[in-house]
C-alpha positions as CSV (number, residue, x, y, z in Angstrom):
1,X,89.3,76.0,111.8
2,X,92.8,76.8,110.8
3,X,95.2,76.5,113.6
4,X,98.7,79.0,113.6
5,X,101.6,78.8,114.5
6,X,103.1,81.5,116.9
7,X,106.7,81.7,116.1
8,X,109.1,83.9,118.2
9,X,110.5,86.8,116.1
10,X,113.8,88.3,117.1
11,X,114.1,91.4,115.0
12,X,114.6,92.0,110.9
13,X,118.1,91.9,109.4
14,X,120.4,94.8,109.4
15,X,123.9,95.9,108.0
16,X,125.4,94.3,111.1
17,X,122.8,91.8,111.0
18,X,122.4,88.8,109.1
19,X,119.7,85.5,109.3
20,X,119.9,82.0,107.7
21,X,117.5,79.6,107.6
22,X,120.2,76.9,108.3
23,X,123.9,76.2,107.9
24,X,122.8,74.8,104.3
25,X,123.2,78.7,103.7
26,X,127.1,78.8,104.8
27,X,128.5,79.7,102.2
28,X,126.0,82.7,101.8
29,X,127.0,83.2,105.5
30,X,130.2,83.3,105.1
31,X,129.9,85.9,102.4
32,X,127.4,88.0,104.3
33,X,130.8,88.0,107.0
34,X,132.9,89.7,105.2
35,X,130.6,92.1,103.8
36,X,129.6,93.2,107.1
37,X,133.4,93.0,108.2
38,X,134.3,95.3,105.0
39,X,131.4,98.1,106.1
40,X,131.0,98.1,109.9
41,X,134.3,95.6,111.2
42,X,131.7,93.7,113.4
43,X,128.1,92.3,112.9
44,X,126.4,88.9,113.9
45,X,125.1,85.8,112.2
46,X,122.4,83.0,113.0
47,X,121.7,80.1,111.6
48,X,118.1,79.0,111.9
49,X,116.3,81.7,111.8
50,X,114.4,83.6,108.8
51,X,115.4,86.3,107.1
52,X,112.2,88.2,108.8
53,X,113.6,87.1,112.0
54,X,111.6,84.1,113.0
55,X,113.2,82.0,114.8
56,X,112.8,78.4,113.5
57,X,115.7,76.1,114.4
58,X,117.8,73.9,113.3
59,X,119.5,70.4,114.1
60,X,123.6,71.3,115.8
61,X,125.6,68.2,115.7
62,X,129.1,67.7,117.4
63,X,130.6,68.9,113.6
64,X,128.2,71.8,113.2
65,X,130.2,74.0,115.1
66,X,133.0,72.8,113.8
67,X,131.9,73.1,110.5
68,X,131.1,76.4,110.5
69,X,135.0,77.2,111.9
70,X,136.6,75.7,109.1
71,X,134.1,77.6,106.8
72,X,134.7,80.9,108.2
73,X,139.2,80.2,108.3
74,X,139.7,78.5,105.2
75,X,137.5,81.3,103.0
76,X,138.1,84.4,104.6
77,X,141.1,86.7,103.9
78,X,142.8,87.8,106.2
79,X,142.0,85.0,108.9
80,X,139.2,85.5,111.2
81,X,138.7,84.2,114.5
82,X,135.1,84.5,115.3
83,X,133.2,83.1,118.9
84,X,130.8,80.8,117.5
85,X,128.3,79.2,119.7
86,X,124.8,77.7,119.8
87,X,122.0,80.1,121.8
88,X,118.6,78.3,122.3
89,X,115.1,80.8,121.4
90,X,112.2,79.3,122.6
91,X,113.5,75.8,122.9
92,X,114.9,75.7,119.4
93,X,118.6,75.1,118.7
94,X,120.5,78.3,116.8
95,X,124.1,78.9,115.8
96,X,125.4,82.5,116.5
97,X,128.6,83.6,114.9
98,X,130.2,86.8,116.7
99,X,132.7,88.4,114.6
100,X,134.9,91.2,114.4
101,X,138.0,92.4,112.5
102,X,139.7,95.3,111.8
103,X,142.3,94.4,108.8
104,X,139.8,95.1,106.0
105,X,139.5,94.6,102.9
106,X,138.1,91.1,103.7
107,X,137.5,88.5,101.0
108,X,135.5,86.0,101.1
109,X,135.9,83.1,98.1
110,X,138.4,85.5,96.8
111,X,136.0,88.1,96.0
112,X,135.7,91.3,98.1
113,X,131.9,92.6,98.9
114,X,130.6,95.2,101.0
115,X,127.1,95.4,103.2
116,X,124.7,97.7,101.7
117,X,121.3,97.5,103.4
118,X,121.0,93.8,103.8
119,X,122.4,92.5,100.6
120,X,126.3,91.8,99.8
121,X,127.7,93.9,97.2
122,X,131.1,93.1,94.7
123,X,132.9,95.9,95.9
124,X,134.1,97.9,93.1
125,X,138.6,98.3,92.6
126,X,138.7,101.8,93.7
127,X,137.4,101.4,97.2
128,X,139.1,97.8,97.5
129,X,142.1,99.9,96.3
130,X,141.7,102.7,99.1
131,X,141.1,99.8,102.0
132,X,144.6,97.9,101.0
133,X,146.5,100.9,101.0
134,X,144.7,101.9,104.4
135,X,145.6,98.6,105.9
136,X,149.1,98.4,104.7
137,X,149.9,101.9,105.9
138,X,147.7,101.8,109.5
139,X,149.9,102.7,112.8
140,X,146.7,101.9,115.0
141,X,147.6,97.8,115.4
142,X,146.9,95.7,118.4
143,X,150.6,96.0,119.1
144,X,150.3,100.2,120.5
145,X,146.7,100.0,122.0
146,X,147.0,100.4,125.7
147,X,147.1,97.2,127.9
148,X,145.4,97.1,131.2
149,X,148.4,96.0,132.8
150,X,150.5,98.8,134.5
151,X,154.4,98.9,135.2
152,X,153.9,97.6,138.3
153,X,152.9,94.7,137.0
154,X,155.9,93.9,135.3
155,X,157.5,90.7,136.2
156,X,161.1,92.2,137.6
157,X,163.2,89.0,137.2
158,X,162.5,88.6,133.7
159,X,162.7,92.5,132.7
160,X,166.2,92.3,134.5
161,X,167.3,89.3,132.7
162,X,166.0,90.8,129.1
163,X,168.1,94.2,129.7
164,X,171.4,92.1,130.9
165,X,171.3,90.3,128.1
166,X,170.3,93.4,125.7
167,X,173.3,95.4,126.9
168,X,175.7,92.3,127.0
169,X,175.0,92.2,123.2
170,X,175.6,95.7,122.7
171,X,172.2,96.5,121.5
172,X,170.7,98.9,123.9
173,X,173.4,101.3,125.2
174,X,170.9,103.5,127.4
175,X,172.2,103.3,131.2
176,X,169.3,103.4,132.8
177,X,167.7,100.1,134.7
178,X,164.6,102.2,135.6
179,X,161.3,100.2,134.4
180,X,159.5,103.3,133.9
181,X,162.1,104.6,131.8
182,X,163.2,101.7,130.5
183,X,159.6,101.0,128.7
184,X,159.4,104.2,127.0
185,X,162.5,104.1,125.9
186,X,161.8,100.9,123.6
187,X,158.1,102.7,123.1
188,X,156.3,99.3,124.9
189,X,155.0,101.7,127.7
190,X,152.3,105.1,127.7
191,X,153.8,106.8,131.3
192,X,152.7,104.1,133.5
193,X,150.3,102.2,131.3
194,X,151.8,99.0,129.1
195,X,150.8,99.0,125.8
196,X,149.9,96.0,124.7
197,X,153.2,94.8,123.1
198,X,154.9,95.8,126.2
199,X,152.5,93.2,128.6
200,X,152.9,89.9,125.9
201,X,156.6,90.3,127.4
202,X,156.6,91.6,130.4
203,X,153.6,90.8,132.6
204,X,152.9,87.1,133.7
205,X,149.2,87.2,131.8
206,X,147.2,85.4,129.6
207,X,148.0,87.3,126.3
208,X,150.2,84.4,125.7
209,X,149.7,81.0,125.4
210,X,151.3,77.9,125.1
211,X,149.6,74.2,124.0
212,X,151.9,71.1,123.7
213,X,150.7,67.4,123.4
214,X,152.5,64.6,122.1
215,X,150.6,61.7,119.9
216,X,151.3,58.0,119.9
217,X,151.6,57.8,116.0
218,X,151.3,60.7,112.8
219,X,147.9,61.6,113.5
220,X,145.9,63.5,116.3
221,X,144.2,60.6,117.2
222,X,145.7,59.6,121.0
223,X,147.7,61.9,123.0
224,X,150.4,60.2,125.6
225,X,150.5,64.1,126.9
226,X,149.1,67.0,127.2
227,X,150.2,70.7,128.8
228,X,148.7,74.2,128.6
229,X,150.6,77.2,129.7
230,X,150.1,80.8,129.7
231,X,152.7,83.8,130.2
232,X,155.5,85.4,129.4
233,X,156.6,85.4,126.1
234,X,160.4,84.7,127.7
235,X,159.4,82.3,130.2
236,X,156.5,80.0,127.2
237,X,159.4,79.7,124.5
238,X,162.0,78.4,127.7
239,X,159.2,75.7,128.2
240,X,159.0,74.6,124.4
241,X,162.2,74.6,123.8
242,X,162.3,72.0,127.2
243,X,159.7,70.3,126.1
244,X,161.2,69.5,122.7
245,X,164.2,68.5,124.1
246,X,163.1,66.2,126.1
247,X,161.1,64.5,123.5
248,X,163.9,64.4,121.1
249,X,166.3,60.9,120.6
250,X,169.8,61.6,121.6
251,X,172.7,59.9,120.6
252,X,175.4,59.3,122.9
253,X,178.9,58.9,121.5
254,X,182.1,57.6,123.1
255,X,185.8,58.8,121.7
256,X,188.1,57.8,123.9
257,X,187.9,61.0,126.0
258,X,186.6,61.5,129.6
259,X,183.5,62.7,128.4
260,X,180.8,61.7,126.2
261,X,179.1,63.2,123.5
262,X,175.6,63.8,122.5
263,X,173.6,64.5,119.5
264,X,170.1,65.6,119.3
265,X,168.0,64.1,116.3
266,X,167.4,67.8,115.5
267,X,169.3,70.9,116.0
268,X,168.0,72.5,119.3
269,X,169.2,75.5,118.3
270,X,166.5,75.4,115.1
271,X,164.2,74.3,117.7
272,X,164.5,77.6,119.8
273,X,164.4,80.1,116.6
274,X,161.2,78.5,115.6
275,X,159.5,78.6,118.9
276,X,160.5,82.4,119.3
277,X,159.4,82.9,115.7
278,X,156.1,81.1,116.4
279,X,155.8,83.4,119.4
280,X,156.9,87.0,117.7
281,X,155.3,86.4,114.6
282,X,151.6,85.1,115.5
283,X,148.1,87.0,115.0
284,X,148.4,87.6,119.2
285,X,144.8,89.2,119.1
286,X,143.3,85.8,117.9
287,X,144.4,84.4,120.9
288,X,145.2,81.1,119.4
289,X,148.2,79.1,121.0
290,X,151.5,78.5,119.8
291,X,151.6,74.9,119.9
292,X,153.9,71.9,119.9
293,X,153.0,68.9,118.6
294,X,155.2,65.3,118.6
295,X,154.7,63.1,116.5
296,X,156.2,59.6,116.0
297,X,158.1,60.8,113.1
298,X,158.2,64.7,112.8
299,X,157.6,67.6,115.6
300,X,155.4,70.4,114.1
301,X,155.9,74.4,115.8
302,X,152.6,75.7,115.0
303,X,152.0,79.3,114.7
304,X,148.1,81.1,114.6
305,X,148.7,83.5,111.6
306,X,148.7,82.5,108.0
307,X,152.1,83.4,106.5
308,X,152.1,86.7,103.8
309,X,150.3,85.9,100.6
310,X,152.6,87.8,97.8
311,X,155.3,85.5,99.1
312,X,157.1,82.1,100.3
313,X,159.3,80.7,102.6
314,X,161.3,79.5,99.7
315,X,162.0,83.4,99.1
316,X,163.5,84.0,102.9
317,X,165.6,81.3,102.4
318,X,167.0,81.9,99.0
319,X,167.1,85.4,98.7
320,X,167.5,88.9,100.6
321,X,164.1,90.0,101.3
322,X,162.9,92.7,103.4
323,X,161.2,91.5,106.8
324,X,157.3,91.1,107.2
325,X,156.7,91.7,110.7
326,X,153.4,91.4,112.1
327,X,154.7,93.0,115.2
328,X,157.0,94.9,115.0
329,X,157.2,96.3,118.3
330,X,158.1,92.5,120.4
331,X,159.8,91.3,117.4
332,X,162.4,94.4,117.4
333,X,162.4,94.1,121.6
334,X,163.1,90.5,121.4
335,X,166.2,91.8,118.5
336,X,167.8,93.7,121.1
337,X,168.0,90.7,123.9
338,X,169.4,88.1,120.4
339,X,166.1,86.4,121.6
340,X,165.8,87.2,117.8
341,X,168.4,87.6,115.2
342,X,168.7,90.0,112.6
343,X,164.9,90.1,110.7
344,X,164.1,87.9,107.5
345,X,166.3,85.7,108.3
346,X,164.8,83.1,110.7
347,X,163.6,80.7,108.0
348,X,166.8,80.7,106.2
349,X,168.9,79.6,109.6
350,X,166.3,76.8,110.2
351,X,167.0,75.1,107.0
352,X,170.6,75.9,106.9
353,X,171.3,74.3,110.3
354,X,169.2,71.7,109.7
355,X,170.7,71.1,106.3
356,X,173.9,71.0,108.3
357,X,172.6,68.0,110.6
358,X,171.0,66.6,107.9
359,X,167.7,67.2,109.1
360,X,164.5,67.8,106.7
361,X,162.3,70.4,107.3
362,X,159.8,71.7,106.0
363,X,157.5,75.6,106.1
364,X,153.8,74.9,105.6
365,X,151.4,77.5,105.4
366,X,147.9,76.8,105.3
367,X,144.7,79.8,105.3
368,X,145.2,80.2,109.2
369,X,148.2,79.4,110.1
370,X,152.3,78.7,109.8
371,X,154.3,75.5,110.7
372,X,157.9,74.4,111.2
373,X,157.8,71.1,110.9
374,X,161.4,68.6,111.9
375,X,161.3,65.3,110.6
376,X,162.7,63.3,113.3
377,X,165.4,60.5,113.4
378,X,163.4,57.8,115.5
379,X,160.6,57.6,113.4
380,X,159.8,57.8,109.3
381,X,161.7,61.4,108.9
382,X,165.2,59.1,110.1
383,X,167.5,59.0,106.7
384,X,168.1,55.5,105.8
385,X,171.4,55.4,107.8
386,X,169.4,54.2,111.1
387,X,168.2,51.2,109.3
388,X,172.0,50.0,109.4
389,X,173.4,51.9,112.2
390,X,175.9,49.1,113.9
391,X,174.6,46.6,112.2
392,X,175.1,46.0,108.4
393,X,177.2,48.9,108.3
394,X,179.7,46.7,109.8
395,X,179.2,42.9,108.7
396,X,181.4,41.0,106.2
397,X,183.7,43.1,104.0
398,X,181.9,42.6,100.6
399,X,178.4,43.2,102.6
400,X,179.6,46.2,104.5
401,X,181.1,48.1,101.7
402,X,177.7,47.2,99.6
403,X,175.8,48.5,102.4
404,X,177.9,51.8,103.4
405,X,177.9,52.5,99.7
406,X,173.7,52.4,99.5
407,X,173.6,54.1,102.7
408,X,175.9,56.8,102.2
409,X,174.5,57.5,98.3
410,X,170.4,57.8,100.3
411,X,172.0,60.4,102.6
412,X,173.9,62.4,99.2
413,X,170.2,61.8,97.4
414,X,169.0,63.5,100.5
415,X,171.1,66.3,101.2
416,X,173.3,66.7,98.2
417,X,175.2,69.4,101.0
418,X,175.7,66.9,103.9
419,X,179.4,66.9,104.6
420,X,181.4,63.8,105.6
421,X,181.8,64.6,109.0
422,X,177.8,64.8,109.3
423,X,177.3,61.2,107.2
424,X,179.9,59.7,109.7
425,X,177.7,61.2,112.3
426,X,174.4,59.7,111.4
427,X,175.9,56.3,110.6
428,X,178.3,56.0,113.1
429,X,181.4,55.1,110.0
430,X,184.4,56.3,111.1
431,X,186.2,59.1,109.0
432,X,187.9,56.8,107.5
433,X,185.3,54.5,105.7
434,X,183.2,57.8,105.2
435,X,186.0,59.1,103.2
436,X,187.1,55.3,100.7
437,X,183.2,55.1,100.4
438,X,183.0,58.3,98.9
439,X,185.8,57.6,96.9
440,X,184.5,54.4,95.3
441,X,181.1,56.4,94.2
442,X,183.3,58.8,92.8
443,X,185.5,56.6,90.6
444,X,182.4,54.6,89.5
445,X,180.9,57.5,88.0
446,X,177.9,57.6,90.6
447,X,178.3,61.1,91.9
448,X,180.8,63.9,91.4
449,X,181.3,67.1,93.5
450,X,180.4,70.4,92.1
451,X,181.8,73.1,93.6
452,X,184.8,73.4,96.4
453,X,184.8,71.1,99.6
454,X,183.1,74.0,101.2
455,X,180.5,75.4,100.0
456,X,179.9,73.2,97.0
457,X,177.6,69.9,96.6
458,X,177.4,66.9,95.3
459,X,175.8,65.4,92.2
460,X,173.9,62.6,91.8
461,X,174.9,61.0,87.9
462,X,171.2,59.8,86.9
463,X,172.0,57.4,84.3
């Protein structure tokens, strides 16, 4: 007698629709995504279950989830933010991605494909030519839809503050203080109802939000702290820029007069344009966090979008490029206040003020995501100087000028830009010193200026 086995059967596979045996299959799943994606902007996908819909399981470790996450971000294009959990049929464990997107045409592996029945498709040039142009020229982004927040909701202090500060800079010269008004005016409001732009600055929500941790060494590994915020956009980059701050090193320098000065390892004010760039420039419907990490020897200011394709950062800040804005709507409000300066140019004051300090930085883009990241003086991102800061900077005659020479030629090989005033900054020579030093490289050959004392650089003679 032959004994069966009655398995539970959830349904057969549709366009939206889509079975595999096991997570062996992901990279068919993640194709079958972005077909779906590319004909119906939504559709589901199990793991462990037959393609006639018999449910038969499969094993979910701690990285199966996790797996399936970096699967779906690091293949698709654009990025994609699916739920993903595991759902359990008749006692049997089952992964269930639930996806949606609506900036089609989505690749997947660099090839576009489109659902037809239940099979994925190459999508031919013409249509994948008629979705780009649709998607580059489409009005109807997350940005305009209505909110459900209303005026009312508006958080008055803030809104207040933001139009002060708007008209002080001579960028919005209506007169009126009216919320109501006010909202239309910059298009952020439908009569009473916010659009969505409109509440990610406004309303005290959850639209927004903020993650910062700090690490005990250069990897994730273990946190020292940990905070989670959510908010106003105003109120979130206020609380990272803190946050930064008080993480940073600060020198504190004596001159004789009644008060002291101090001098942040890096700029604050390239702190505070990459938080508000992090904020105006991120995929907001993902609802990924901006967030702040510290590390022992660089701070990263990450932001959930993966930077434009066709270009680089290295473009902002070397030529005059036209802005990308992913929305448009906060990042023009956020203009009028200076929140913002003029557009396309965030990256390039970054480097430049951080090039003035003598800071590195560097813009890394990765498939789902954009990061600032400031080396910082107290750990392995600190020029060279520290090593001898008031110590054999200032030994023996002979020693010392040995020493300021190496020093001052690692900060030159570093920043051939850095200006005297910035080396006698970070190595605490006087002006003096700073300036024979310099002198002696330049008579022996070892570096040479090329250009005027402002503006110009120095060289670095290789041989």
């Amino acid at each position: 007698m032959t004994s069966q086995v009655n398995r539970l059967n959830i349904g057969a596979e549709t366009e939206q629709v889509e079975f595999k045996k096991s997570t062996g299959e992901l990279k068919e799943g993640v194709i079958s995504i972005a077909s779906i994606l590319n004909k119906h902007e939504s559709g589901d996908l199990y793991f462990g279950i037959k393609n006639n819909g018999d449910v038969i399981g499969q094993e979910i470790s701690d990285s199966t989830l996790r797996d399936v996450s970096q699967a779906i971000r690091m293949n698709i294009k654009p990025a994609l933010y699916p739920m993903i959990e595991k759902q359990i049929y008749a006692g049997l464990d089952v992964v269930h991605v639930k996806f949606e997107g609506k900036r089609r045409p989505y690749t997947a592996y660099n090839i576009p494909r489109i659902r037809i029945a239940d099979e994925d498709t190459v999508m031919d040039q013409e249509l994948y030519r008629e979705m780009m142009n649709e998607r580059e020229n489409r009005t109807d982004s997350w940005e305009t839809k209505s909110s459900k927040y209303h005026i009312s909701d508006i958080d008055i202090e803030v809104f207040s503050d933001y139009l002060q500060k708007a008209k002080e800079a001579g960028r919005i010269s209506f007169r009126s203080t009216d919320p109501e008004a006010v909202m239309a005016k910059l298009e952020l409001a439908d009569g009473d109802t916010l659009l969505n732009a409109g509440a990610a600055l406004f309303v005290d929500c959850g639209i927004n939000e903020l993650q910062m941790a700090k690490f005990a060494s250069d990897e994730r590994l273990t946190f020292t702290d940990i905070k989670r915020y959510t908010g106003l956009i105003f109120d979130l980059a206020d609380k990272a820029v803190q946050y930064v701050t008080d993480a940073m090193d600060w020198r504190v320098e004596f001159d004789g007069s009644l008060e002291r000065k101090e001098y942040p390892e890096i700029p604050v004010s390239a702190v505070r344009e990459a938080v508000i760039n992090a904020f105006g420039h991120r995929i907001i419907e993902s609802m990924q966090a901006v967030e702040i990490a510290i590390y022992r020897s660089y701070i990263d200011i990450y932001s959930p979008g993966n930077f434009p394709d066709h270009v680089s950062p290295e473009q902002f800040i070397e030529e005059e490029r036209k802005p990308i804005r992913r929305n448009p709507l906060i990042t023009r409000t956020l203009y009028y206040s200076k929140d913002m300066e003029a557009f396309a140019t965030g990256l390039k004051r970054i480097n430049d003020t951080c090039t003035e300090a003598g800071v590195k930085v560097e813009f890394l883009r990765d498939e789902y995501g954009f990061t600032v990241r400031f080396y910082r003086h107290c750990g392995e991102g600190w020029n060279i100087a520290h090593q001898y800061h008031h110590t054999d900077l200032h030994l023996g005659e002979e020693k010392g000028e040995e020493n300021r020479r190496n020093v001052v030629l690692e900060l030159i090989k570093e920043n051939p830009k850095i200006s005297m005033a910035n080396i006698s900054e970070q190595t605490g020579l006087t002006k003096r010193q700073v300036e024979r030093t310099i002198l002696t490289l330049k008579s022996d050959g070892i570096i040479f200026r090329d250009g005027p004392d402002k503006g110009g650089m120095w060289i670095v003679n290789k041989e």
